[in-house]
mmCIF file of the C-alpha atoms, coordinates in Angstrom:
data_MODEL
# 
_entry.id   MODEL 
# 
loop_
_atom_site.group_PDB 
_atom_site.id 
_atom_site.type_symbol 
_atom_site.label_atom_id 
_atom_site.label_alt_id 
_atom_site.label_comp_id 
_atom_site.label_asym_id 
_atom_site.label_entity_id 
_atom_site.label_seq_id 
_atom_site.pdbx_PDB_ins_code 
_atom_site.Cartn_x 
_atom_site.Cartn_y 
_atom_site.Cartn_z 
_atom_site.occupancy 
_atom_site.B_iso_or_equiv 
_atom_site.pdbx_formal_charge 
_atom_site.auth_seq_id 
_atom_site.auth_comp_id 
_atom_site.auth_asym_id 
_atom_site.auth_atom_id 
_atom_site.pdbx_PDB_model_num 
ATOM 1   C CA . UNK A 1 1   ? 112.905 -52.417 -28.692 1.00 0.00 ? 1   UNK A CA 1 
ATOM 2   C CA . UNK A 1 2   ? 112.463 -48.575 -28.207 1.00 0.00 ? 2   UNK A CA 1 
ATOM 3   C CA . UNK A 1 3   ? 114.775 -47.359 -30.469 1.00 0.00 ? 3   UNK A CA 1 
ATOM 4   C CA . UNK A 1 4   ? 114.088 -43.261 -29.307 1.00 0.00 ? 4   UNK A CA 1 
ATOM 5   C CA . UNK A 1 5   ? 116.858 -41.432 -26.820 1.00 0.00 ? 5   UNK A CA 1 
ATOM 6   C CA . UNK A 1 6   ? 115.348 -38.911 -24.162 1.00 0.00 ? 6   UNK A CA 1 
ATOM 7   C CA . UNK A 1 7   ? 116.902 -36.092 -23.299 1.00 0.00 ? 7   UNK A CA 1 
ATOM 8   C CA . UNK A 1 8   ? 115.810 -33.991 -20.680 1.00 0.00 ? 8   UNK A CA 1 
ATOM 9   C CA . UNK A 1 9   ? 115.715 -30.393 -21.235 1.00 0.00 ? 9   UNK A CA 1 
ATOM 10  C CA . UNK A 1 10  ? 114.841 -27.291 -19.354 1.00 0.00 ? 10  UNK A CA 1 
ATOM 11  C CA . UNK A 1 11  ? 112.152 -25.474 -20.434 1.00 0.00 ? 11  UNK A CA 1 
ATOM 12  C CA . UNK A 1 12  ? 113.145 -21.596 -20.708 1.00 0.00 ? 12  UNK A CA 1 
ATOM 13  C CA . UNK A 1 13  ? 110.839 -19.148 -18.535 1.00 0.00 ? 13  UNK A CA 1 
ATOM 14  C CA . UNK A 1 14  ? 108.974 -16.560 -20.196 1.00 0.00 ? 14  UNK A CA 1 
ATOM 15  C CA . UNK A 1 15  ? 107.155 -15.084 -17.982 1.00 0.00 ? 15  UNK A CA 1 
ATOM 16  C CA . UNK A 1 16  ? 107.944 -11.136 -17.352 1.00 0.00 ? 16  UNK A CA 1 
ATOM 17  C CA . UNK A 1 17  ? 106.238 -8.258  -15.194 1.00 0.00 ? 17  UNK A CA 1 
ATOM 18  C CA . UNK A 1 18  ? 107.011 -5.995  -18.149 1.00 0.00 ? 18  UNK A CA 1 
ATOM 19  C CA . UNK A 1 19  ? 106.705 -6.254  -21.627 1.00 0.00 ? 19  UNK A CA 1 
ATOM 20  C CA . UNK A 1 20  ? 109.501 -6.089  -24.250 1.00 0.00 ? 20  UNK A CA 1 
ATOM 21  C CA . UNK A 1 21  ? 109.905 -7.061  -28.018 1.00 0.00 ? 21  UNK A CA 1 
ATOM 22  C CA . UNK A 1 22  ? 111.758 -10.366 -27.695 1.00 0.00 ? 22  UNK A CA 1 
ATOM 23  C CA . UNK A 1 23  ? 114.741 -10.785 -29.867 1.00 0.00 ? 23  UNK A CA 1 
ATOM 24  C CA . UNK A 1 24  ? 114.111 -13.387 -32.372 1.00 0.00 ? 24  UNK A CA 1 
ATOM 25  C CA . UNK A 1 25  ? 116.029 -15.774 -30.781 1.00 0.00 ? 25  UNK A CA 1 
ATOM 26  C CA . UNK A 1 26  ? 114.420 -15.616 -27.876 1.00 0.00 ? 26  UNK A CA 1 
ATOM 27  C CA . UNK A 1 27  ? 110.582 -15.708 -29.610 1.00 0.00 ? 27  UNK A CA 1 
ATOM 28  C CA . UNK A 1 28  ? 112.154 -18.688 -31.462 1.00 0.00 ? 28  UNK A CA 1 
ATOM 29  C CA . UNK A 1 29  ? 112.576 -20.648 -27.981 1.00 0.00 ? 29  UNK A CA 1 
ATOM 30  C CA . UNK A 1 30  ? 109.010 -19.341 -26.407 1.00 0.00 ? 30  UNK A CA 1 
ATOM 31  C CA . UNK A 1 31  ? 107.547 -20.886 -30.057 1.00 0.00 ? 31  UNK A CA 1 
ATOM 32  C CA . UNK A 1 32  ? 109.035 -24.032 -29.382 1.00 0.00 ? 32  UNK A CA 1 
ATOM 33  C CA . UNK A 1 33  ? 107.981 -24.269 -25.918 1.00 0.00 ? 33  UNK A CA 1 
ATOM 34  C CA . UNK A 1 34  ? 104.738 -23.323 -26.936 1.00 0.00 ? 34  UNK A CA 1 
ATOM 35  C CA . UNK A 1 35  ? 104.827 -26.149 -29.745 1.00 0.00 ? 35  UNK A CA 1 
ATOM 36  C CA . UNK A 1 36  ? 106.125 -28.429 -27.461 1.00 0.00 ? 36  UNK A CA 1 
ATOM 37  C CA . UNK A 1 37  ? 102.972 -28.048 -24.576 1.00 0.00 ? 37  UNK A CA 1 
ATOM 38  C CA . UNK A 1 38  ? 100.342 -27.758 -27.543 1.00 0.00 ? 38  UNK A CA 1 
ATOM 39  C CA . UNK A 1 39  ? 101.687 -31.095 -28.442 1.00 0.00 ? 39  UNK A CA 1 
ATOM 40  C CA . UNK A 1 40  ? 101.819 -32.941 -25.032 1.00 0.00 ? 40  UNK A CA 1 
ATOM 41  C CA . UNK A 1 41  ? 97.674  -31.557 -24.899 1.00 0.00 ? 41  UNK A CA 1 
ATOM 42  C CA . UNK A 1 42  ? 97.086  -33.428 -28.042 1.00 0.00 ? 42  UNK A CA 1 
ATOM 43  C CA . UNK A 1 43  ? 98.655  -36.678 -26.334 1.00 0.00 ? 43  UNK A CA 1 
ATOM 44  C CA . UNK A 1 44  ? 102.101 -36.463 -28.916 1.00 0.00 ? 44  UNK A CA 1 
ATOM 45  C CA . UNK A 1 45  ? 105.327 -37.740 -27.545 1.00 0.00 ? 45  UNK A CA 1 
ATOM 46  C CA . UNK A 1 46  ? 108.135 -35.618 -27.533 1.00 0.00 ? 46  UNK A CA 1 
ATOM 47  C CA . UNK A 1 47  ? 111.398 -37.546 -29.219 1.00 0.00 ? 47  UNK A CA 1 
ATOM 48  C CA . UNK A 1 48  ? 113.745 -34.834 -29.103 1.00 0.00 ? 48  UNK A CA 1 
ATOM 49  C CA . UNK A 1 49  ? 114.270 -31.327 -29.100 1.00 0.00 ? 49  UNK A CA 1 
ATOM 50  C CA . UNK A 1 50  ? 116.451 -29.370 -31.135 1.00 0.00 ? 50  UNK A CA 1 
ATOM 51  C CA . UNK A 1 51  ? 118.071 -32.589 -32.439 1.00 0.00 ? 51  UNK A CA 1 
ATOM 52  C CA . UNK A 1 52  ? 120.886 -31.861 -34.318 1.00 0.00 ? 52  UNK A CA 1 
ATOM 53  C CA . UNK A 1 53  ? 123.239 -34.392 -36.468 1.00 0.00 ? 53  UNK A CA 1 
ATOM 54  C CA . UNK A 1 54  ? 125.358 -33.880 -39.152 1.00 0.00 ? 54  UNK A CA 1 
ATOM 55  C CA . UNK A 1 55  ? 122.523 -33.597 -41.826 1.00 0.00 ? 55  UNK A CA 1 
ATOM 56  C CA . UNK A 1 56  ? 121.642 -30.321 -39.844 1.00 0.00 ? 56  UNK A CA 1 
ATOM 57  C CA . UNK A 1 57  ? 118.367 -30.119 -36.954 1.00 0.00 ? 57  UNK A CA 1 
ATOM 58  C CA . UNK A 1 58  ? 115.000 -30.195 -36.803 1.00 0.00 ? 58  UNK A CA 1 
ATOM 59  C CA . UNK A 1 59  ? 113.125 -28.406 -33.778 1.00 0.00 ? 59  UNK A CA 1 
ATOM 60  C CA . UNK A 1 60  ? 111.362 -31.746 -32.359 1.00 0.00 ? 60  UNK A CA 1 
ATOM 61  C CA . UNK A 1 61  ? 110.919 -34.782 -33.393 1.00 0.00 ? 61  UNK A CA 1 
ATOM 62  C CA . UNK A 1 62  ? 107.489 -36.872 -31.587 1.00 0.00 ? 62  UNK A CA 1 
ATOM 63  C CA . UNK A 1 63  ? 105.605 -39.962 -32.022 1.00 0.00 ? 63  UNK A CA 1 
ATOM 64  C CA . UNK A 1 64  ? 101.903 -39.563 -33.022 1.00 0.00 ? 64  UNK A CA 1 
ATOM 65  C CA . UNK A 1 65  ? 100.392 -43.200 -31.311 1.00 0.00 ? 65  UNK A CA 1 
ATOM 66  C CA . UNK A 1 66  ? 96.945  -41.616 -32.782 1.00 0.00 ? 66  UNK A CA 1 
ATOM 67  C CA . UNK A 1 67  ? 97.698  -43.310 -36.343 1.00 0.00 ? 67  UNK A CA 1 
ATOM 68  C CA . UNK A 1 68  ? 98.044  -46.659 -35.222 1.00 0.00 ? 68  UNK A CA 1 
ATOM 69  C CA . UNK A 1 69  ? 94.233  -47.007 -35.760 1.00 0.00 ? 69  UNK A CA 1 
ATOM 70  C CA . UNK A 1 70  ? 93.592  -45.157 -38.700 1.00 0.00 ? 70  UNK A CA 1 
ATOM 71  C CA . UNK A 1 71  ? 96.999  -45.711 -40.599 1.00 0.00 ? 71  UNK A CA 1 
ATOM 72  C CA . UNK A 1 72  ? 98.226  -49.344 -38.803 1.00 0.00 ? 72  UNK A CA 1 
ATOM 73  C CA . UNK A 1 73  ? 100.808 -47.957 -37.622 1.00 0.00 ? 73  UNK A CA 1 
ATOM 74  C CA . UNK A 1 74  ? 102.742 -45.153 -34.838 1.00 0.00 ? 74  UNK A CA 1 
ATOM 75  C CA . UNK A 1 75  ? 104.144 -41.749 -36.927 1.00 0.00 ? 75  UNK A CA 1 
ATOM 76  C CA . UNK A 1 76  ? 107.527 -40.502 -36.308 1.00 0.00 ? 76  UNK A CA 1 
ATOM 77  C CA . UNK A 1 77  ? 106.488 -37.143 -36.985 1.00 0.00 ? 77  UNK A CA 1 
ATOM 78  C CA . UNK A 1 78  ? 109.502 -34.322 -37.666 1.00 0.00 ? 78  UNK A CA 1 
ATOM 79  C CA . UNK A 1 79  ? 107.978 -30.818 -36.574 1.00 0.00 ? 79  UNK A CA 1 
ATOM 80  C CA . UNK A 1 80  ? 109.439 -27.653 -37.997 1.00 0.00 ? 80  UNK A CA 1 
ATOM 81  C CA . UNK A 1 81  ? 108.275 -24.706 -35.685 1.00 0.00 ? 81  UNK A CA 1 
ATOM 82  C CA . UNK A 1 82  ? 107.736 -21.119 -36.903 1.00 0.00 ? 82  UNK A CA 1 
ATOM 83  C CA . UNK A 1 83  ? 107.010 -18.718 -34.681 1.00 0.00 ? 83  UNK A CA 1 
ATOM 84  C CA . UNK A 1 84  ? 106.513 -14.808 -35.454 1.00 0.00 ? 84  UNK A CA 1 
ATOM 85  C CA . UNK A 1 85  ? 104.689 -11.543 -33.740 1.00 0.00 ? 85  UNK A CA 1 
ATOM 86  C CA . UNK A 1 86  ? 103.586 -9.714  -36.810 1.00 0.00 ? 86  UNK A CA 1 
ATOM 87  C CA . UNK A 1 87  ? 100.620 -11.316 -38.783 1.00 0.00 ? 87  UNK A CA 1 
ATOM 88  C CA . UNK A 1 88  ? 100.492 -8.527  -41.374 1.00 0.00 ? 88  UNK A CA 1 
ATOM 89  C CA . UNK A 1 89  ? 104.147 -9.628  -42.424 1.00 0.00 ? 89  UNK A CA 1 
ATOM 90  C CA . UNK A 1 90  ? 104.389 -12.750 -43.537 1.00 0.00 ? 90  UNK A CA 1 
ATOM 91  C CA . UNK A 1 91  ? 102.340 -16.074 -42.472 1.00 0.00 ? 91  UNK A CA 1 
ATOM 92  C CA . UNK A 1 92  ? 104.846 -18.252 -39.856 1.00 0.00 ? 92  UNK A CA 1 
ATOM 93  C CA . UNK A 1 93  ? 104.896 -21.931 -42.294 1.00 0.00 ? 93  UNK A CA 1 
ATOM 94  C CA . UNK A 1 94  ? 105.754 -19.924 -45.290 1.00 0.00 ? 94  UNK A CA 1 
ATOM 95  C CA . UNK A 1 95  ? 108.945 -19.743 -43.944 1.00 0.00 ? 95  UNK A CA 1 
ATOM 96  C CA . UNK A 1 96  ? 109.346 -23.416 -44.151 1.00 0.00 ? 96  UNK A CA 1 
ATOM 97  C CA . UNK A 1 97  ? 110.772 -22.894 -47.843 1.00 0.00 ? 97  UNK A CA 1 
ATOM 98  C CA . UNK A 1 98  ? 112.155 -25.595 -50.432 1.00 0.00 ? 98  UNK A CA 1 
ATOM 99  C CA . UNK A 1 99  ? 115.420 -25.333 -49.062 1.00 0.00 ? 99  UNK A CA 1 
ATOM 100 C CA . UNK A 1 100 ? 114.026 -26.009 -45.343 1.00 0.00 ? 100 UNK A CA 1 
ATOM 101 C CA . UNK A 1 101 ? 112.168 -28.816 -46.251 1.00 0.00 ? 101 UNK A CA 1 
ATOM 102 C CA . UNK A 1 102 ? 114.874 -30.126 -48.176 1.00 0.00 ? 102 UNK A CA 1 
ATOM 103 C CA . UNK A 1 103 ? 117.224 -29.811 -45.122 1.00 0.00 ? 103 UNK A CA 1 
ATOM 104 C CA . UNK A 1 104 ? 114.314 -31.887 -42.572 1.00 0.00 ? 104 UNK A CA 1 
ATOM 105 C CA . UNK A 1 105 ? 114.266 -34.403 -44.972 1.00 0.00 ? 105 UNK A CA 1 
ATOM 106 C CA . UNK A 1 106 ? 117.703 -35.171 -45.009 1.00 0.00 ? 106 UNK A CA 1 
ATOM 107 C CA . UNK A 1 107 ? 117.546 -34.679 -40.925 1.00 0.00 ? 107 UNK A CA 1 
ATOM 108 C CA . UNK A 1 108 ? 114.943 -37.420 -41.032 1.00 0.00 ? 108 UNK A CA 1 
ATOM 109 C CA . UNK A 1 109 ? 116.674 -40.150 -42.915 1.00 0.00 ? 109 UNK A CA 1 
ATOM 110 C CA . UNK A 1 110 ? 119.328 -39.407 -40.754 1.00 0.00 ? 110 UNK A CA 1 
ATOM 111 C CA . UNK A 1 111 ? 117.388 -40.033 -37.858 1.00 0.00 ? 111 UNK A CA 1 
ATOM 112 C CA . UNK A 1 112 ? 115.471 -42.830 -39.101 1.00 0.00 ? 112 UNK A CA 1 
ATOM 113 C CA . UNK A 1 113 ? 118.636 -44.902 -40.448 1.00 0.00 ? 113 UNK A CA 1 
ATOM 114 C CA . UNK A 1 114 ? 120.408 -44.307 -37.257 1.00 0.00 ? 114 UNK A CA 1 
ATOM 115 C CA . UNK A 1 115 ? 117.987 -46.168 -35.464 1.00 0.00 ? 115 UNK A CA 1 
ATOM 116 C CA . UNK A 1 116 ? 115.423 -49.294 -35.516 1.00 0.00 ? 116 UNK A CA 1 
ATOM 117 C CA . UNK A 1 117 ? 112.092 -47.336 -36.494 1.00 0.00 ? 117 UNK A CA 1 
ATOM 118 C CA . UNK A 1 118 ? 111.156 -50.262 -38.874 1.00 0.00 ? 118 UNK A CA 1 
ATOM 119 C CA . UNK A 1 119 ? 107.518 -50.445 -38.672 1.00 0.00 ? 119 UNK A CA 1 
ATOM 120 C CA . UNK A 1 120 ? 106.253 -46.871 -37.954 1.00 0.00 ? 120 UNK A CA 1 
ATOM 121 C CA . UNK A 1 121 ? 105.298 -44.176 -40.178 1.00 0.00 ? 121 UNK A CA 1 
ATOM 122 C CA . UNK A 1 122 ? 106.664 -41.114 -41.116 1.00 0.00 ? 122 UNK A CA 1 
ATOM 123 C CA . UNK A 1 123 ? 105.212 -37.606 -41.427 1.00 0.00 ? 123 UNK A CA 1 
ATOM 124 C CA . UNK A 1 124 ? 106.114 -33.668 -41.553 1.00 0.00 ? 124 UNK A CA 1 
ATOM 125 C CA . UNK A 1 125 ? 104.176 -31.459 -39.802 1.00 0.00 ? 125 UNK A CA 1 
ATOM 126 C CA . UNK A 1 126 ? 104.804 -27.592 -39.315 1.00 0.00 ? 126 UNK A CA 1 
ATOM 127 C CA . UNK A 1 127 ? 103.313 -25.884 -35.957 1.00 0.00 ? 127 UNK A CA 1 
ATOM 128 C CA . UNK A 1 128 ? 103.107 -21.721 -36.723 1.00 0.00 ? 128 UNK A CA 1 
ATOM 129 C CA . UNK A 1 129 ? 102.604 -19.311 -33.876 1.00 0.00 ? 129 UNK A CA 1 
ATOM 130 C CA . UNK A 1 130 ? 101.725 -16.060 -34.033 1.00 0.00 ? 130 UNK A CA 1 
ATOM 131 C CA . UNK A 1 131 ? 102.416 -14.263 -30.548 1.00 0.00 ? 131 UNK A CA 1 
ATOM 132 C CA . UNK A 1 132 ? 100.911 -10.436 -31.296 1.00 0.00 ? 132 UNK A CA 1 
ATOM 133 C CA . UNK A 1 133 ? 101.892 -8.366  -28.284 1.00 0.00 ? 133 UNK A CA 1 
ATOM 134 C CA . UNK A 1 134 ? 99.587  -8.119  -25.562 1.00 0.00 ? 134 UNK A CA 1 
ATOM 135 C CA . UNK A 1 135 ? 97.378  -11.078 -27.169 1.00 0.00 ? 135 UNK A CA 1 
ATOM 136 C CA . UNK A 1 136 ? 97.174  -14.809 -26.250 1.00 0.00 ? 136 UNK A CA 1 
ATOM 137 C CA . UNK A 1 137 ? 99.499  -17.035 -28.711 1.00 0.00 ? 137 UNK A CA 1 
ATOM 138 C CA . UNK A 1 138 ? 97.827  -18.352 -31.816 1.00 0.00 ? 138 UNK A CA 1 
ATOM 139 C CA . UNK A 1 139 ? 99.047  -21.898 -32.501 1.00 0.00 ? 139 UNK A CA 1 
ATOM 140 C CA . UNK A 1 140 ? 98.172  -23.973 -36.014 1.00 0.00 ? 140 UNK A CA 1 
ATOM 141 C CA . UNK A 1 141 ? 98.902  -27.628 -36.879 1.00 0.00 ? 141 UNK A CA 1 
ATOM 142 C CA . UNK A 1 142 ? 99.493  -28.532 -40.478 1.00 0.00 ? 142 UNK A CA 1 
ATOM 143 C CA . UNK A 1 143 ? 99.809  -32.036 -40.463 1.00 0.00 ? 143 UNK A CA 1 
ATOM 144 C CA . UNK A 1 144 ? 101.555 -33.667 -43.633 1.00 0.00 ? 144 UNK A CA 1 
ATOM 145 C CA . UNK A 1 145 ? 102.962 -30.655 -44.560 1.00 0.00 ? 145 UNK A CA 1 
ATOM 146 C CA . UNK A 1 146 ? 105.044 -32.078 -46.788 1.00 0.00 ? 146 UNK A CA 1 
ATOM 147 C CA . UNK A 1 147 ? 106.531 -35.217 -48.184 1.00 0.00 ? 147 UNK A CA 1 
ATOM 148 C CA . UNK A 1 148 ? 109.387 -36.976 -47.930 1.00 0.00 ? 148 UNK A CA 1 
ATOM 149 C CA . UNK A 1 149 ? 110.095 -37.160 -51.394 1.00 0.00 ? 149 UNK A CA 1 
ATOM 150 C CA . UNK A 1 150 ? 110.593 -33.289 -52.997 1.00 0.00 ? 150 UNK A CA 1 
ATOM 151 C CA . UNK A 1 151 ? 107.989 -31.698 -54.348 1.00 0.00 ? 151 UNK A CA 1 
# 
């Protein structure tokens, strides 16, 4: 049984003849599109999007079918997304504090009790984007950022 909802959703359009400092909600939304199209290339399946319960929300939620050679099984992976323009400030996944991952965690058990995902894995990943203005988007992958259990 395929225990995983689909929602469609409409990607936002970014593209502009002139250049302006996006607000941060707005760079927010580009990152996640951009997460969301690195992760299609690398043959992920988007779950959700901006799922939200009442544990709080995690940006996406995909399946990684990759692992079901190496680990046996498919990974329910929970993605947090940080996206930022400035590389001098502060690295994107260091925003992904205790407190954040605490707050994914309890997003995932949520998720996972809520429906039949017996027999798949589970994994945290964090996708940081650095968009500096006027210069293609920079886009890393940390896989197994994190546990499930606290650190």
């Amino acid at each position: 049984m395929w225990p995983f909802g689909r929602r469609k959703s409409v990607e936002p359009s970014h593209a502009s003849s002139t250049y302006s400092a996006p607000t941060e909600d707005s760079l927010g939304r580009r990152g996640e599109h951009l997460a969301r199209q690195f992760l299609r290339r690398t043959r992920f399946k988007i779950l959700a999007t901006n799922y939200r319960c009442p544990a709080g929300e995690a940006d996406l939620i995909v399946l990684d079918v990759s692992t079901r050679k190496t680990a046996g099984a498919e990974t329910i992976v929970f993605v947090e997304v940080k996206t930022r323009q400035d590389p001098l400030n502060v690295a994107p996944e260091s925003a992904v504090n205790a407190a954040k991952r605490q707050q994914l965690r309890k997003v995932a058990r949520y998720y996972l009790t809520t429906r039949d995902t017996q027999g798949f894995a589970t994994r945290f990943d964090i996708i940081a984007i650095l968009i500096p203005p006027g210069q293609e988007p920079q886009i890393k992958h940390i896989k197994n950022a994190f546990a499930m259990r606290g650190e």
